[in-house]
C-alpha positions in Angstrom: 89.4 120.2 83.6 86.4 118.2 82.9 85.0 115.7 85.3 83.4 112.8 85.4 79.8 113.2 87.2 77.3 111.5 85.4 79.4 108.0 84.5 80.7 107.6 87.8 80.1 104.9 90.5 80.7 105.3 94.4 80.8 103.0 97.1 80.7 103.2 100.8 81.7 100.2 102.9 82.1 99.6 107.0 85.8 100.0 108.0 85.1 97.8 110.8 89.0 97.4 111.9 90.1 100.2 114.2 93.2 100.4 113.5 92.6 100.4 109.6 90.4 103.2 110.5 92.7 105.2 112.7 95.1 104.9 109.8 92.2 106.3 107.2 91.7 109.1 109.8 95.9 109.7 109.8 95.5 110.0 105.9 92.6 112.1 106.0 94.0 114.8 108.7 97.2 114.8 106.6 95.8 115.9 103.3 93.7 118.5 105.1 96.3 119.8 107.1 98.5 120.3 103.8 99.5 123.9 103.2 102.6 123.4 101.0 100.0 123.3 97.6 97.1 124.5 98.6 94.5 126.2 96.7 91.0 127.9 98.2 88.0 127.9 96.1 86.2 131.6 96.6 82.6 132.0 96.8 83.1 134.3 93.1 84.7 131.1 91.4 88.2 132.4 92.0 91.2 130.1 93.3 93.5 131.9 95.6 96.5 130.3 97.0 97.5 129.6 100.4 100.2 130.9 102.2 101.2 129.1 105.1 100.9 131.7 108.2 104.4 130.3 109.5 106.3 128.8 106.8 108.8 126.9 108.5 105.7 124.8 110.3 103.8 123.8 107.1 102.8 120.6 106.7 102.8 118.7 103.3 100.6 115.4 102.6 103.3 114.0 100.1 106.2 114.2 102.6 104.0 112.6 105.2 103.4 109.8 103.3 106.4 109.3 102.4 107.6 108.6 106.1 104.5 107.0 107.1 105.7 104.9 104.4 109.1 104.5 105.2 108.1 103.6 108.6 106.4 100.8 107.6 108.6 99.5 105.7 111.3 99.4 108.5 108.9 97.7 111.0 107.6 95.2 108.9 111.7 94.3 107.8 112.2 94.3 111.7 109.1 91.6 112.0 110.4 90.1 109.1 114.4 89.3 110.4 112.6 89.1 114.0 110.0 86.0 113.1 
């Protein structure tokens, strides 16, 4: 898959809200503790899948989300019938 290197454009910015960035970390720690499609780059160029070590304790980002999601979506209904 080609990528885009040279045209591309990043940006950094302050996440100065501490709960936004507690919810950045929650993201973050999710995807990396995803096992479900998980590939390893080797040193030779090679990708090897992972196997999770105990199957019925792997973690996947997507499904994570989804209840993060979901979550949300019930308290802010619960603010919203509330207020």
């Amino acid at each position: 898959m080609q990528r885009n290197l040279d045209h591309r454009i990043e940006v950094l910015v302050p996440v100065e809200s501490a709960r936004v960035r507690q919810e950045i970390h929650a993201v973050l720690d999710s995807a990396f503790e995803d096992d479900t499609n998980a590939w390893v780059l080797d040193a030779d160029g090679d990708w090897t899948r992972v196997v999770p070590a105990k199957p019925a304790k792997s973690s996947s980002h997507h499904e994570t989300m989804m209840r993060r999601s979901l979550k949300r979506a019930r308290r802010g209904a619960r603010e919203r019938r509330a207020g």
